[in-house]
Structures are given as C-alpha cells and as structure tokens.
C-alpha positions in Angstrom: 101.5 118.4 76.1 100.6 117.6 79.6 99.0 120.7 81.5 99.6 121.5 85.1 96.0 121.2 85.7 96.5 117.7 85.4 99.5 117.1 87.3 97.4 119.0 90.7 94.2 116.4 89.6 96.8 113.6 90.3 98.3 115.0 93.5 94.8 115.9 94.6 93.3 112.4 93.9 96.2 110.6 95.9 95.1 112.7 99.0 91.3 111.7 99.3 92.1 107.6 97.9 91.0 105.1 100.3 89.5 101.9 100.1 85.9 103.2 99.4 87.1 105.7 95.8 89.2 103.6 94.4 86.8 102.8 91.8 87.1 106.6 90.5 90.6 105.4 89.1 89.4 106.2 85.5 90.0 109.9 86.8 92.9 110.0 86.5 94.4 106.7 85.2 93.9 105.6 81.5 92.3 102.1 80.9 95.7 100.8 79.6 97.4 102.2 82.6 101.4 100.7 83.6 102.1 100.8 87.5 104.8 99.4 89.2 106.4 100.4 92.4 109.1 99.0 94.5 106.9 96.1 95.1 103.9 95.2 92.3 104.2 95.4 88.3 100.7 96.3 87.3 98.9 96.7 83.5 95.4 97.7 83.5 93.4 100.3 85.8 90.9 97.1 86.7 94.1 95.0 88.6 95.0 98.6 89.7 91.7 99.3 90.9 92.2 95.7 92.4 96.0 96.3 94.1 94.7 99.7 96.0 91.7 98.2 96.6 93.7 95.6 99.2 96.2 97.9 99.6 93.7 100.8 101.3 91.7 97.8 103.1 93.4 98.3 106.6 94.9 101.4 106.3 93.2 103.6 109.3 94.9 106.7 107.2 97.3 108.0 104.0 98.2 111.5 102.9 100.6 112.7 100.5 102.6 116.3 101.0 104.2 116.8 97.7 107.2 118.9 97.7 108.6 119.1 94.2 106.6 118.9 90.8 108.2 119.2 87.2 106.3 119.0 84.5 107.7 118.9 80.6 105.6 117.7 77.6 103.6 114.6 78.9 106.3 114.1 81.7 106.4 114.5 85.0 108.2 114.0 88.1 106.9 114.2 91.6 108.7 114.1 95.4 106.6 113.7 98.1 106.3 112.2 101.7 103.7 109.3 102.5 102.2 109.4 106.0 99.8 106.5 106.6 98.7 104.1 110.2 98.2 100.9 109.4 97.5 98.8 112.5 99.7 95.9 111.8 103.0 97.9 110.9 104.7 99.8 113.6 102.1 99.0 116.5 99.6 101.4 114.8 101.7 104.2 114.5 102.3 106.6 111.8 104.9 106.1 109.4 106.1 108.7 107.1 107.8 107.3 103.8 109.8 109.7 101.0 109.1 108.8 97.6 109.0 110.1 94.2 107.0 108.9 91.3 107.5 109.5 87.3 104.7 110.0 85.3 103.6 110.0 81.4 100.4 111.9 81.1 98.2 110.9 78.0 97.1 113.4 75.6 93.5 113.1 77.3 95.4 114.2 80.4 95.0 111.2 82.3 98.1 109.2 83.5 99.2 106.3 81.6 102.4 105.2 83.1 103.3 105.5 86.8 106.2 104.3 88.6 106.9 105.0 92.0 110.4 104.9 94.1 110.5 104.8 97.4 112.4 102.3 99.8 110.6 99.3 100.7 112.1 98.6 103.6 111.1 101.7 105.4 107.4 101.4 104.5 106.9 97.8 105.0 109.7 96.0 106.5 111.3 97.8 108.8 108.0 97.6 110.9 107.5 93.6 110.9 108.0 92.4 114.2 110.9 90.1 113.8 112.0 91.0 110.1 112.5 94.7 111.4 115.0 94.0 113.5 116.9 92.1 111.2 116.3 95.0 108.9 117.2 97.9 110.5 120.3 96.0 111.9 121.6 94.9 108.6 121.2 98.7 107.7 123.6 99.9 110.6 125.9 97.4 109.6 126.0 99.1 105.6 126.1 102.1 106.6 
C-alpha cells in the first residue's frame, strides 16, 4: 500500500522539475517506469529522463497547483492545473492547462506507471501560429 507521503513526494518533485533535475528521476520514478500522455508512450526512466529533458529545454517556467488527490492501495489519481511560458507557444505568454494524471505507486513507493490526460490542443496547438487558428475555429464550430 502506497502512503501519502509518497503521493506529496510526486506532487512536490513536479513543482521544482526543469531542465537542469531531471536526472533525479530515480526519486520518484522506478527504473522500469511506463509514461504516456496525450502525446508520447514512454518505458524506461532513461527515455523519460530523455523526453523531459527536451521537453524542459525552452521552457522559461512550469508549476503545477494540484487540486484533488485520492489515494487507495498503490493507486492514485491527481487533478491539477499546468502553468508554464514557453517562448514559442502563445508569444511567450503563460498558458495554464487542466490535467489529471493516474498513478500506480510501487511497493518501494516510487511511481511505476504514469499516465497523464489533459487536452493537447490547448497546451500545444491552440498556440501555433497558423495551426491555432484552425484549431480553435474547428472548436467553435463543435461546440
């Protein structure tokens, strides 16, 4: 059973990852470690070390505000807001994204699966310069 200690470790760790920590994965991922988000499927903390590696490279800032946290046996399930500047989305302003990821803690307490949902569009591209017009239109037009 997963302890609450380790669920705060996570949430903690997402709010001081950049591009220069990323190597302190082993934290709170184990080695075998299953990622996959709206975007990547990723096995192995070194190609996840890797994919936030890149991912952090530009970005001028991230946090996370979590809101709800549930935590049963190894399980958990997390909501939160990303807010992150990245100066080649959105002219360099922030974004804020809603998310929510699912976790399965090991018994060592570290996380060994980790999938994240959150919509693509509005982290990514919504704030293209020509895709995120086409975007948001096509959005409208579903609604």
């Amino acid at each position: 059973m997963a302890e609450p200690a380790a669920l705060e470790a996570f949430c903690a760790f997402f709010n001081k990852l950049d591009n220069t920590c990323t190597e302190k994965l082993y934290e709170v991922y184990t080695e075998n470690i299953i990622f996959s988000d709206p975007l990547h499927h990723i096995e192995g903390r070194e190609a996840l070390e890797r994919y936030f590696s890149t991912m952090y490279e530009n970005v001028e800032q991230c946090s996370f505000t979590y809101r709800t946290r549930q935590l049963q046996g190894q399980q958990a399930f997390v909501t939160w807001t990303m807010s992150f500047v990245h100066p080649k989305l959105a002219s360099g302003r922030r974004i804020e994204v809603e998310g929510c990821s699912s976790l399965t803690f090991a018994d060592d307490g570290r996380v060994s699966q980790h999938h994240d949902y959150f919509d693509a569009g509005a982290m990514l591209y919504e704030h293209l310069p020509l895709m995120g017009s086409v975007i948001r239109w096509l959005k409208k037009r579903l609604a």
